[in-house]
C-alpha positions in Angstrom: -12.6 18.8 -11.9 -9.1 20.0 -10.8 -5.6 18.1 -11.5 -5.4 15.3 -8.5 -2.5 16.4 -6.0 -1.9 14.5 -3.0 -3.9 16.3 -0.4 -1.3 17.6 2.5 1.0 15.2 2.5 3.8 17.6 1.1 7.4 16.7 0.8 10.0 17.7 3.3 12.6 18.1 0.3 10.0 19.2 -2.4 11.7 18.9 -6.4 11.9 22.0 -8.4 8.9 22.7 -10.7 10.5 21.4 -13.9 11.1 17.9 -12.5 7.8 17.7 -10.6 5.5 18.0 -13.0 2.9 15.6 -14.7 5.1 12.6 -16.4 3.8 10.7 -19.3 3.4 6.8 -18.4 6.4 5.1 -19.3 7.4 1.4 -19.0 11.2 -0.1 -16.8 13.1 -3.2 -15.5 14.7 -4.9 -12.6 18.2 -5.7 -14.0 21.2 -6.8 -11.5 24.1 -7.0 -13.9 26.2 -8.2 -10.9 24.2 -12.0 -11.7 25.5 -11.7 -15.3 28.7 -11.5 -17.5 29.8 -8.1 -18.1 29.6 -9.5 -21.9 25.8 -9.9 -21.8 25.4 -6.3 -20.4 25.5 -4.3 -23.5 23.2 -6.9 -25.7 20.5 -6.8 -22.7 21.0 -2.9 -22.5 20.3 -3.0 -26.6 17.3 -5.7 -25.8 15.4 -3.4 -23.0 15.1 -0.4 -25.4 13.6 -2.5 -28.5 11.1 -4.0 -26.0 9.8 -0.2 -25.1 11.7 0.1 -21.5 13.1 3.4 -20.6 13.7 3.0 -17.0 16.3 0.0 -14.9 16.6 0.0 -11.6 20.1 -1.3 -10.1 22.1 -2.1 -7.0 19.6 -2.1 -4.4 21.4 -5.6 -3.1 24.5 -5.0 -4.1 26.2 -3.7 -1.4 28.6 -6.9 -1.1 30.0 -6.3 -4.6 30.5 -2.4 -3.6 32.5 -2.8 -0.7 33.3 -6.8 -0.6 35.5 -6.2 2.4 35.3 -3.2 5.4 36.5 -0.2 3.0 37.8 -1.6 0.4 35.4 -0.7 -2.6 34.7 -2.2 -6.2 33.3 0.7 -8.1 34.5 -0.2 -11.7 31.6 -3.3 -12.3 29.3 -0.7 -11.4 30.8 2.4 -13.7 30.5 0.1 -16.5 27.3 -1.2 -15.9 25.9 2.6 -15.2 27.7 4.0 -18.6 26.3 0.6 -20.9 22.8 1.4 -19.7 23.0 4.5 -19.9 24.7 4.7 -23.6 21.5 2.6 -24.9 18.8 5.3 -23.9 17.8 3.6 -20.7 17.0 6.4 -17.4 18.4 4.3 -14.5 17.0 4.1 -10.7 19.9 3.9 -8.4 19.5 2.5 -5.0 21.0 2.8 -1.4 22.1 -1.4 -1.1 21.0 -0.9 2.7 18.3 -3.8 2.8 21.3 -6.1 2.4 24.1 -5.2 4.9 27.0 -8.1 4.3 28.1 -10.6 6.5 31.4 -8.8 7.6 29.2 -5.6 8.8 27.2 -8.3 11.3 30.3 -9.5 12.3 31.7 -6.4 13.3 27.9 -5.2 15.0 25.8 -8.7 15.9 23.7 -6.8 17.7 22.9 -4.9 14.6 20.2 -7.3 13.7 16.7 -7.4 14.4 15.0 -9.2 17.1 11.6 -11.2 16.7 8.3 -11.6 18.8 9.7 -14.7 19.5 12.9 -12.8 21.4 15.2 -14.5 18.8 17.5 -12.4 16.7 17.0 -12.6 12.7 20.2 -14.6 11.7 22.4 -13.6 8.2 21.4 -15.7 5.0 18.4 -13.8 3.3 18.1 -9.7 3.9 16.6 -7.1 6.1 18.9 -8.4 8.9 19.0 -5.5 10.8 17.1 -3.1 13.6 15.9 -0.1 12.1 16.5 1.5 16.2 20.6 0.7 15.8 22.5 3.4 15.7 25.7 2.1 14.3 23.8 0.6 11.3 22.1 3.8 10.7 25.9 5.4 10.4 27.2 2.6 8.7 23.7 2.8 5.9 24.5 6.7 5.7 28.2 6.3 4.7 27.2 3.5 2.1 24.2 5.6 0.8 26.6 8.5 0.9 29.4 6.9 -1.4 26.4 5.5 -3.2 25.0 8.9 -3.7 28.2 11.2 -4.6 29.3 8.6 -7.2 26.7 8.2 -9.1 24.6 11.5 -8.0 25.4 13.6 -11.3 25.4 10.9 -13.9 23.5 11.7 -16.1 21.8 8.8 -17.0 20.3 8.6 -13.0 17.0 9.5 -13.2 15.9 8.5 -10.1 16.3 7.2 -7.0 15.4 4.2 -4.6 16.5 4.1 -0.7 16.4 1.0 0.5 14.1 -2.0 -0.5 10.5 -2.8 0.7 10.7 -1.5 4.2 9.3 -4.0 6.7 9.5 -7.1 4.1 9.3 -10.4 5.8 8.0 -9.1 9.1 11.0 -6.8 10.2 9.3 -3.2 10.6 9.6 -3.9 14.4 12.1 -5.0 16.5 12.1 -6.2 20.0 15.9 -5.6 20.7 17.7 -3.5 23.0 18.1 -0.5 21.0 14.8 -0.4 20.7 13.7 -0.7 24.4 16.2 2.2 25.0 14.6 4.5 21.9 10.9 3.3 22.8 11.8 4.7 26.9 13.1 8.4 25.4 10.2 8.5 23.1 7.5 7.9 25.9 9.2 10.2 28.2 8.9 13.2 24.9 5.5 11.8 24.7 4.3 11.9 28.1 6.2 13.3 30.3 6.1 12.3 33.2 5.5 8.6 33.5 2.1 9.4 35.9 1.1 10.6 32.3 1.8 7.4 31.0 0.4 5.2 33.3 -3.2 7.5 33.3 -3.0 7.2 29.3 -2.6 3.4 29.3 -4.8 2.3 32.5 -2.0 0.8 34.1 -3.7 1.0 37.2 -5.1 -2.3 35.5 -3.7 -5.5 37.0 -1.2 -3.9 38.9 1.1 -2.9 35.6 2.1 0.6 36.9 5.6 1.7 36.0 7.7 4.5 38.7 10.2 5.9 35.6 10.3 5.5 32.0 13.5 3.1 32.6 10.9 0.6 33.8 9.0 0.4 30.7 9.7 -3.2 28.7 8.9 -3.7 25.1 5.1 -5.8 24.8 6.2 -9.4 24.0 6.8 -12.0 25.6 3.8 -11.3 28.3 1.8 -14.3 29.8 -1.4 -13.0 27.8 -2.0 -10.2 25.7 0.1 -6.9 26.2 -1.4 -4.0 27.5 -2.9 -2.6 23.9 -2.0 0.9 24.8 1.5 0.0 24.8 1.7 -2.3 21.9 -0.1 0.8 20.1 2.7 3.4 21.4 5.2 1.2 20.2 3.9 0.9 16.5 4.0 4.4 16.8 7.8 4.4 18.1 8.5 1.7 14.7 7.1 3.8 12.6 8.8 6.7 13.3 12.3 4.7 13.5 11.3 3.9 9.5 10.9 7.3 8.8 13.6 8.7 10.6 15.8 6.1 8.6 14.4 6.3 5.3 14.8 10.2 6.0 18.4 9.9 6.4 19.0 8.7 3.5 16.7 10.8 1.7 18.5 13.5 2.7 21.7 12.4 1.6 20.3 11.6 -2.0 18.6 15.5 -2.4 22.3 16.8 -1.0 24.4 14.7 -3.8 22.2 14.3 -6.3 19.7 17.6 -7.2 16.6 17.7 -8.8 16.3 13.7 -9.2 13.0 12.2 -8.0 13.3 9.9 -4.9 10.9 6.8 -3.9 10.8 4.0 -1.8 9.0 0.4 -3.1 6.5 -0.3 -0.6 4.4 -3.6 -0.3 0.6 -4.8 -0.6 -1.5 -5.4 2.6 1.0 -4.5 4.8 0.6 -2.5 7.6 3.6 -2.9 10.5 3.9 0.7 10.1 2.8 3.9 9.1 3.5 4.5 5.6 2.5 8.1 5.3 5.2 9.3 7.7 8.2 7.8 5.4 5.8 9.1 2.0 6.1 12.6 3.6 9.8 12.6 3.0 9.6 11.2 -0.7 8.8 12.1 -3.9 7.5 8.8 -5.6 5.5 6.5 -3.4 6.0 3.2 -5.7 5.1 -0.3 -4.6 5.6 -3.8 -5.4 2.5 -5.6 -7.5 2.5 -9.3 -7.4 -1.2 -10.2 -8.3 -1.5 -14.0 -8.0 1.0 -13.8 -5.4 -0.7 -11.3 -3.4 -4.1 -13.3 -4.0 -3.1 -16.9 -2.1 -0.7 -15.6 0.8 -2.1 -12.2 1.7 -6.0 -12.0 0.8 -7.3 -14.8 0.8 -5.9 -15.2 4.3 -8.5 -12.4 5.1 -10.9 -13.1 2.5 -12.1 -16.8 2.3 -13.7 -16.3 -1.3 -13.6 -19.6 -3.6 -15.3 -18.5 -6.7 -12.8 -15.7 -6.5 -9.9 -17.8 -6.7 -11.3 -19.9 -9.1 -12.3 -17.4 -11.3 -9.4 -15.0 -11.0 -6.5 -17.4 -10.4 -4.9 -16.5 -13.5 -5.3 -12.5 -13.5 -5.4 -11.7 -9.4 -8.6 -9.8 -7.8 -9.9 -6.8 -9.7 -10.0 -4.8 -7.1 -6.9 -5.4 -4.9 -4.1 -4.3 -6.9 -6.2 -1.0 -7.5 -6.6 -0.5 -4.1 -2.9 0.0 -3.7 -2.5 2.1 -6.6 -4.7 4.6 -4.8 -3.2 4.4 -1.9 0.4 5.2 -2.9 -1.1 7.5 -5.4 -2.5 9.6 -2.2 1.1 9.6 -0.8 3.1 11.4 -3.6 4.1 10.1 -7.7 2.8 6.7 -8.1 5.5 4.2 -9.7 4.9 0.6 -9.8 8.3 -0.4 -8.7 8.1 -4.3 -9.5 5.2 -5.6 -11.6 4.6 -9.7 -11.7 6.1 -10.8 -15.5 5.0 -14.7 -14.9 5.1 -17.3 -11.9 6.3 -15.5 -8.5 8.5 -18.2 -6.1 6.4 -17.4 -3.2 3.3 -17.8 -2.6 1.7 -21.6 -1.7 1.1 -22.6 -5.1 2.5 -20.6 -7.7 0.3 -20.6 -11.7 0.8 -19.3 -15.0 -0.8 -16.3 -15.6 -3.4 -15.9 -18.2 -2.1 -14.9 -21.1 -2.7 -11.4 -21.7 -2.6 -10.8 -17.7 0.7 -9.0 -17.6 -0.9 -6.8 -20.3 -3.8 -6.3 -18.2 -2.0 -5.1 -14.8 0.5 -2.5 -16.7 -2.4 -0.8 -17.9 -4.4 -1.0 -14.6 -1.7 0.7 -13.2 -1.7 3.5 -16.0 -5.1 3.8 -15.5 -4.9 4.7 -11.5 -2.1 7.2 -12.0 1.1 5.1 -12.7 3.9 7.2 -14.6 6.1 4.2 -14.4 5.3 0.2 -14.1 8.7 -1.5 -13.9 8.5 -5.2 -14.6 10.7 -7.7 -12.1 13.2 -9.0 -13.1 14.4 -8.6 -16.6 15.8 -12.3 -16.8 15.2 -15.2 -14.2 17.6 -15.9 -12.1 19.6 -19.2 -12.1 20.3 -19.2 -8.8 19.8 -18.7 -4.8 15.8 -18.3 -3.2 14.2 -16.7 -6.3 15.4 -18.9 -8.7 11.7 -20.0 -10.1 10.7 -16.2 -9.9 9.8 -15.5 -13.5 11.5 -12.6 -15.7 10.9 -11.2 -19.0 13.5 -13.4 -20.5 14.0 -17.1 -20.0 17.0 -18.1 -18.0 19.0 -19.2 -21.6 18.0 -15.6 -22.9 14.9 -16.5 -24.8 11.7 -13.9 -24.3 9.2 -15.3 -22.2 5.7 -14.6 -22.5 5.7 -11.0 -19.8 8.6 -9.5 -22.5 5.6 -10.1 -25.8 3.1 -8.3 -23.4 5.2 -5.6 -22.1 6.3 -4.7 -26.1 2.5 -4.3 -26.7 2.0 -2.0 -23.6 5.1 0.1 -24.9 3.6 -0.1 -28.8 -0.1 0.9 -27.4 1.8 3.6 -25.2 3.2 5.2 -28.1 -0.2 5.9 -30.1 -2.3 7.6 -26.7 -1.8 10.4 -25.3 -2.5 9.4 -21.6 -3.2 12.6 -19.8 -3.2 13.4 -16.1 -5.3 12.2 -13.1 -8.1 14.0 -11.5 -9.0 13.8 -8.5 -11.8 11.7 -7.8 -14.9 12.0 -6.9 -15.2 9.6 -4.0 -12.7 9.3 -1.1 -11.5 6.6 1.4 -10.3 7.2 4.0 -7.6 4.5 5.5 -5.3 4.9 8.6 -2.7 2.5 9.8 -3.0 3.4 13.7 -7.1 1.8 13.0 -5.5 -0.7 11.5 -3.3 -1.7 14.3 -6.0 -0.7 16.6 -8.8 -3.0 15.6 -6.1 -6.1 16.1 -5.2 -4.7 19.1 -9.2 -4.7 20.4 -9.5 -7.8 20.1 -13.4 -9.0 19.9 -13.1 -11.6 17.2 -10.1 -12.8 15.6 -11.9 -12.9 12.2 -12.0 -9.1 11.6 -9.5 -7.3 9.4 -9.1 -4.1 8.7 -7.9 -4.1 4.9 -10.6 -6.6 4.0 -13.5 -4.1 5.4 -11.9 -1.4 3.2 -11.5 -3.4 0.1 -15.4 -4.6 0.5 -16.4 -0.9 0.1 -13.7 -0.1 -2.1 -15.1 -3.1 -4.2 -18.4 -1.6 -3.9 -17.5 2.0 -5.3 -15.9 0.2 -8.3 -18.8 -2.1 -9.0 -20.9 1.0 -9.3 -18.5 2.2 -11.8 -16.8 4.4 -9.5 -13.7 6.6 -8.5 -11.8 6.4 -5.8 -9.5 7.8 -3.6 -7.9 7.1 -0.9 -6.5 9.2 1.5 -5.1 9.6 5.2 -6.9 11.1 7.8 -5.0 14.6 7.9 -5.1 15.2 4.3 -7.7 17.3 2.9 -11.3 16.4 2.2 -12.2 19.4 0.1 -13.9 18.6 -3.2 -14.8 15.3 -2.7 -18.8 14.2 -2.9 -18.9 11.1 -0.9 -16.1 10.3 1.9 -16.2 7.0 3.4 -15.1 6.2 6.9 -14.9 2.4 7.5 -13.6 1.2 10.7 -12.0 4.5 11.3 -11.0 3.9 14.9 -10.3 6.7 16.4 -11.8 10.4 14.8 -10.2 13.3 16.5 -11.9 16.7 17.3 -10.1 18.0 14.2 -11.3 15.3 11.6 -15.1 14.7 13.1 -15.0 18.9 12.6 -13.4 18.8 8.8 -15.5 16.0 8.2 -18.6 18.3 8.7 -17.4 21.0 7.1 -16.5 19.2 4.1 -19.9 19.3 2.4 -19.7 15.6 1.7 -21.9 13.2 1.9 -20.0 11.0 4.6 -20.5 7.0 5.6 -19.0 5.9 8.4 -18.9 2.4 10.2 -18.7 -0.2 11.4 -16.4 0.0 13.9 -15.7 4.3 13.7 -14.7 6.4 16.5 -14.6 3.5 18.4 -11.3 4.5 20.3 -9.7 7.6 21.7 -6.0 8.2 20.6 -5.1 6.8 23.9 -6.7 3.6 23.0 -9.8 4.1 25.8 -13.3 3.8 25.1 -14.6 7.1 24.7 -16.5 8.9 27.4 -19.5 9.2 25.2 -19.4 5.9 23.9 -18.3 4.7 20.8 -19.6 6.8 17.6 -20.0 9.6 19.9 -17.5 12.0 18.2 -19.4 12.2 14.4 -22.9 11.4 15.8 -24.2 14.6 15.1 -23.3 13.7 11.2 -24.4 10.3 11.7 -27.0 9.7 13.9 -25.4 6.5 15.9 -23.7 5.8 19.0 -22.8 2.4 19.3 -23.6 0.8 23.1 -23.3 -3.4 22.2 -20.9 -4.9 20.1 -21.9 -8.4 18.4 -18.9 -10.0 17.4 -19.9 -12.9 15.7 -18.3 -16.4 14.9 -17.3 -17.1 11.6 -19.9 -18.7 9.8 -22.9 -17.8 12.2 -24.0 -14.8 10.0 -27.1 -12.8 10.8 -29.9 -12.2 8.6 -31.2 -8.7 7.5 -33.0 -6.8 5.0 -32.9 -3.4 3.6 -34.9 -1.8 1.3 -36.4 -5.1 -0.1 -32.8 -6.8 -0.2 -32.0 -9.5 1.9 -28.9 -10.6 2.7 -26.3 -11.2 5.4 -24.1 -9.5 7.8 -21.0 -11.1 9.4 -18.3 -10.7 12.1 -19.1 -7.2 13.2 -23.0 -5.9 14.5 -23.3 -2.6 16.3 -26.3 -1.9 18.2 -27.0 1.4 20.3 -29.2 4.7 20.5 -30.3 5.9 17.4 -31.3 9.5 16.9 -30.9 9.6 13.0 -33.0 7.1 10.4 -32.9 3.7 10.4 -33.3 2.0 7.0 -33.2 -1.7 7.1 -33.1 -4.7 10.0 -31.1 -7.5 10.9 -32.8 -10.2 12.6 -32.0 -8.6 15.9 -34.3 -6.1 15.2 -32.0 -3.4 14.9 -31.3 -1.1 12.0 -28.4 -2.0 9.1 -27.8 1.8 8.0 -28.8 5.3 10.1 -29.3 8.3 8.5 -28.1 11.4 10.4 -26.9 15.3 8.8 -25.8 14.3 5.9 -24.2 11.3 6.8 -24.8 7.9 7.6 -23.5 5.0 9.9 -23.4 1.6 8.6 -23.4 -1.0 11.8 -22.7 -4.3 10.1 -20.1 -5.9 7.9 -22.9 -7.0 5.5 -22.4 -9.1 2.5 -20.8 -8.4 -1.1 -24.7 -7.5 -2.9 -25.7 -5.6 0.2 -22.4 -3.6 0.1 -23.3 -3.1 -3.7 -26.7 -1.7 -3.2 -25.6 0.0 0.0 -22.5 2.4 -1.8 -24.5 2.5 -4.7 -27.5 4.4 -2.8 -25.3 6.6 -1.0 -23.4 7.4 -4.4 -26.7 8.4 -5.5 -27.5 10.5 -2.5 -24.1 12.2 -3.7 -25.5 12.8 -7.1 -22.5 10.8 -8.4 -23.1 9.0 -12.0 -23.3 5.1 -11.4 -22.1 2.4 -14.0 -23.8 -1.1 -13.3 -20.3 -2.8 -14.1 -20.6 -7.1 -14.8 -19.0 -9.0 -12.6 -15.1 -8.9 -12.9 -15.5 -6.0 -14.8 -13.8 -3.0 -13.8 -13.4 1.1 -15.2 -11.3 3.7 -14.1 -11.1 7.3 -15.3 -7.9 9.3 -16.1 -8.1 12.3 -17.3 -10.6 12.0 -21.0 -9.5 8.0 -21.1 -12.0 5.4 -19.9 -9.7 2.0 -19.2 -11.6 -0.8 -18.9 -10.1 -4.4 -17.6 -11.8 -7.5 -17.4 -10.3 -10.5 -14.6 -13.2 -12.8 -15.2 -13.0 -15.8 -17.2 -15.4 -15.0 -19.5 -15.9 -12.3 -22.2 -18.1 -8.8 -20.8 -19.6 -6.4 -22.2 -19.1 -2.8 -21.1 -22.2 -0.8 -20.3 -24.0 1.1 -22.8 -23.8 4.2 -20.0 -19.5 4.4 -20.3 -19.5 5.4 -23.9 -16.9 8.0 -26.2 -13.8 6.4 -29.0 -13.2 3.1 -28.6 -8.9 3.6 -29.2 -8.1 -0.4 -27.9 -10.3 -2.6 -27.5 -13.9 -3.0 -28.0 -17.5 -3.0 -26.4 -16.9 -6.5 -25.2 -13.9 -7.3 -23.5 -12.3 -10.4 -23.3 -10.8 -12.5 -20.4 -8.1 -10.2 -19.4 -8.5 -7.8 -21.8 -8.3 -4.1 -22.0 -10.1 -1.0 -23.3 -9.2 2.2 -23.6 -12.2 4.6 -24.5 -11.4 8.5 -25.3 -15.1 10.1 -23.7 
């Protein structure tokens, strides 16, 4: 197997070799010293490095403190901090303070600020106030980020760098305001053309929406019903760009000022306002934010109504969703988990303890997908302002808190194994936010979502004992045994030909080449472009109430499938029937389409055939129960409640751990 690489994504600004190469796992903080006395710095600098921690990141909000008043600048708080940090061992992550532009730049610029889908502007009091589409704030974030970045470029304790913070947090990807409209018309006239183009491309011809110029276009809110999708779809395409283009910028100033020093962004879980892979292209770590409990109440279980799995894994977050997103950044460049839940988050609905040991447990499923860095936030809680119950390592008075015990033992069990490299896996995923945005955009049921579909089959991989990556679909598909296409709206010429000539097994469906890029049903119907691999084109679409499954059986399995039933001409092999009559699963050239969103055990036994048709090794993992392989290391994690035992087939040195692993427990096996 070869040394994983991310596929084509490249980098625009690419390291040199010696500070691009394979990094050991290492263990960092979230420390503002700006919410402490300059006293405390030097015993908390002296307190990260016995705990294990050899990276802090700094100043991503702390542009107020920088330049308190329109260019007048307070440098010497931040000198200090840098040089005590840096004196105690500690490798520090400096960031652009862009997310949190003060209150005398809005004043100077009020119509800096974004604009909701409610056509209200985002007010000052919190962060992300602004329009990614203004041009003044993109000067006025360069000439920060450039101050930033010539300061503190060469010290020699920055090891890193962060632009920005969590792009797109709290809803503010996309903005509805002015300078958008104006950006969104020049981009549609590069686009298109001429604006017959446009109206041909979006059916415009449809109710009567037909625009004369490109100065006619408006921005799709605000309409009596739903927006024309075709628009809504260009315009995520316009937002995303206007991240990248931003983020860009201030890459760019970073590589000029500060050589040879890694850059990365923090990006988020479930979110999907805009196209990630666009802004990875121009970094070199694609880190994200991991808040397990959190992430369980207000994002999944929005999409995934599962009680037992709340019940169960309440205390220790799904086993599968976190590792979802570790793949995912780790196909977009160097994975870093940015900010790693400590204790209670502030945020969700209801915010619990975590199970002791669960801290433990998430650092080293991070390792285990490909992490060289899991950086715990914050290193003391905060006595004040909106995250004031967020937990830290440390207790408000000082005191350790539980997260600080757990992280020491991560650092201690770092220090005895040699953790090597990834390999690249022998499964792929392939997810894409345009079919994201698409599929809410097509409307049918309400119910369907996009990330949940994935994370079933994803699920399933892992269940089997599984690999995965996950990839975009431009990025390369050689080496991989099985490929799976889920809800992959729209398949271009290009892809349906790669996938082909992959030599992979591929599963597709539901819900694949559903789309042209133009948002149109295709002339052939939907499947049409991968039918030859598949052996489906899909005529009727069942979108079915929640809660008013259908029935079906496959190879002596019965079970369920819900939301989403294809039906259409079948020139492959059915296996299996709903109680419609029609197939579950259709065997074409070695591929297959599956037309249902079937249940959890279907899924199971679904992946875990086609795994076998891929002559991949399968691993009948107990529930909760979950393995991933990097490198010669086996790393086990349990999130059930109760104690499991690891199948006899995963077998080799037992270095942490044992055979039967405890509730949120972790073993490492050398095999």
């Amino acid at each position: 197997m070869c040394i994983y690489s991310m596929p084509t994504q490249g980098h625009s600004r690419p390291l040199d070799d010696a500070t691009d190469m394979f990094a050991a796992p290492t263990l960092g903080v979230c420390y503002y010293p700006e919410h402490w006395p300059e006293e405390q710095w030097q015993s908390d600098a002296q307190n990260m490095v016995a705990a294990g921690l050899s990276w802090v990141r700094i100043a991503e909000f702390a542009w107020s403190r920088i330049e308190p008043s329109p260019g007048t600048f307070d440098w010497g708080w931040l000198d200090r901090a840098v040089d005590i940090l840096g004196a105690a061992g500690l490798r520090i992550v400096m960031c652009t303070p862009t997310a949190t532009p003060p209150k005398w730049l809005i004043d100077q610029m009020p119509d800096m600020v974004a604009i909701g889908p409610d056509g209200a502007p985002r007010k000052f009091g919190s962060r992300r106030h602004y329009s990614f589409a203004h041009e003044g704030y993109r000067r006025e974030s360069a000439r920060i980020s450039r101050l930033v970045a010539a300061r503190y470029g060469q010290h020699e304790a920055v090891g890193a760098w962060q632009t920005d913070n969590e792009y797109g947090c709290h809803d503010t990807a996309i903005s509805y305001c002015a300078s958008a409209l104006a950006e969104f018309r020049q981009w549609l006239a590069q686009r298109y053309g001429t604006i017959g183009a446009l109206n041909e491309a979006w059916g415009n011809v449809f109710w009567s929406m037909e625009y004369r110029s490109f100065d006619e276009v408006e921005l799709p809110i605000l309409t009596v019903t739903e927006a024309n999708p075709a628009s809504a779809l260009d315009f995520f395409r316009y937002s995303s760009q206007a991240v990248a283009e931003f983020n860009l910028i201030q890459t760019d100033i970073i590589r000029a000022n500060s050589p040879g020093r890694p850059v990365s962004h923090n990006f988020m879980g479930n979110f999907d306002q805009f196209d990630h892979r666009p802004v990875a292209k121009d970094l070199d770590i694609a880190a994200w934010d991991s808040y397990p409990l959190g992430m369980l109440q207000n994002m999944q279980l929005e999409a995934r109504k599962d009680v037992d799995l709340h019940r169960d894994c309440m205390r220790t977050g799904d086993p599968d969703f976190q590792a979802f997103h570790h793949d995912l950044y780790r196909g977009m460049g160097r994975l870093w988990v940015m900010e790693q839940q400590p204790g209670p988050v502030n945020w969700a609905r209801s915010n619990v303890i975590p199970a002791d040991g669960a801290v433990r447990l998430w650092s080293w499923e991070a390792i285990a997908h490909g992490a060289e860095v899991v950086s715990y936030f914050r290193w003391r809680q905060a006595p004040f302002a909106q995250e004031q119950m967020h937990a830290g390592l440390r207790l408000r008075n000082d005191e350790p808190a539980i997260g600080h015990g757990e992280a020491k033992i991560v650092a201690a069990e770092l220090a005895k194994i040699d953790v090597p490299p990834i390999e690249q896996a022998e499964i792929a995923i392939i997810h894409d936010y345009e079919a994201d945005q698409m599929s809410k955009l097509d409307g049918q049921t309400a119910d369907f979502h996009y990330l949940r579909l994935l994370l079933d089959l994803y699920r399933a991989v892992r269940q089997n004992g599984g690999n995965v990556d996950i990839i975009g679909p431009h990025d390369a598909l050689n080496g991989y045994k099985l490929i799976l296409a889920p809800s992959l709206m729209h398949i271009s010429d290009d892809l349906a030909e790669r996938l082909a000539a992959s030599g992979a097994r591929i599963l597709a469906g539901p819900r694949s080449a559903a789309k042209t890029r133009d948002f149109q049903i295709p002339e052939k119907l939907a499947g049409s472009a991968i039918a030859d691999l598949t052996g489906f084109i899909a005529e009727r679409i069942d979108a079915l109430p929640a809660g008013f499954p259908l029935a079906v059986e496959w190879q002596g399995q019965t079970g369920e499938i819900s939301l989403w039933h294809e039906r259409g001409t079948i020139t492959g092999t059915g296996e299996g029937q709903s109680e419609t009559g029609d197939p579950l699963l259709v065997s074409g050239n070695r591929g297959a389409y599956l037309t249902g969103w079937v249940d959890e055990n279907l899924m199971r036994g679904i992946i875990g055939g086609e795994m076998q048709k891929a002559a991949i090794a399968l691993h009948d993992m107990p529930d909760y129960l979950r393995v991933r392989r990097r490198g010669t290391l086996l790393i086990v994690t349990n999130y059930g409640p109760n104690a499991a035992r690891i199948p006899d087939s995963l077998d080799g040195e037992f270095l942490v751990g044992s055979r039967d692993v405890i509730p949120a427990g972790v073993t490492i096996i050398r095999g």
